[in-house]
N, C-alpha and C positions, 0 to 999 in steps of 0.2 A: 240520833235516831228518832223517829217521830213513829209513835204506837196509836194505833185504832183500837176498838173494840176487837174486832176480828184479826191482830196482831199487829206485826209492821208494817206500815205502808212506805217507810222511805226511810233511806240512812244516808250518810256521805262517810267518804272515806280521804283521809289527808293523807299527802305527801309529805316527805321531812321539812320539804320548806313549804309547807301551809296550804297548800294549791288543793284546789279540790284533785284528786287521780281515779278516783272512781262513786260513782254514785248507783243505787239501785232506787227502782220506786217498782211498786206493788200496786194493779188498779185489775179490776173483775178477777183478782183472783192469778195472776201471770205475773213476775218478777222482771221488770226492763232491768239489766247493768249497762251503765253509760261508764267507758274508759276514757280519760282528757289526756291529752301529751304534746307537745310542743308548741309549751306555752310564747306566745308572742307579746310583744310591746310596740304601742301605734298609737303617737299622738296621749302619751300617759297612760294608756288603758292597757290590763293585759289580758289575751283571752287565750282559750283554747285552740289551737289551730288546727287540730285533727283532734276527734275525737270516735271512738266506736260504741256502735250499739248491738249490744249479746255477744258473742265472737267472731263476726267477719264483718258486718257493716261499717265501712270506713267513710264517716263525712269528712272531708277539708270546708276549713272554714276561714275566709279570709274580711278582715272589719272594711267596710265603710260609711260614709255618713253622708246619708241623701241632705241633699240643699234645701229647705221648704224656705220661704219670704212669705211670712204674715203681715197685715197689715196693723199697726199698732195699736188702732181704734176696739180692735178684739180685745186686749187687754186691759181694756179702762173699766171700772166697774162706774 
């Protein structure tokens, strides 16, 4: 749980095996809860695949990873 002066701004809430399952955050004064549920696994990673926000907003979320090609010379100091 993470406290402001003006009280709680955000907490999480674990599942039995560790997963976040729900989370709230606190901003001007309004309580978002975010619900996470079928968790996935892609390429080692595991994420939320569906998750809701307040009682009926249902995102699906599905991973991918755009291709960028940098040129090497960017990383030379």
């Amino acid at each position: 749980m993470l406290n402001g002066s003006s009280g709680r701004l955000a907490w999480i809430e674990l599942a039995d095996d560790h997963r976040p399952a729900r989370m709230g955050v606190t901003a001007n004064g309004a309580e978002k809860v975010y619900t996470y549920s079928d968790w996935t696994e892609a390429d080692g990673l595991w994420y939320a695949a569906t998750f809701t926000e307040g009682e009926s907003q249902v995102v699906r979320v599905s991973l991918w990873e755009p291709f960028v090609e940098l040129e090497d010379e960017l990383f030379e100091l």
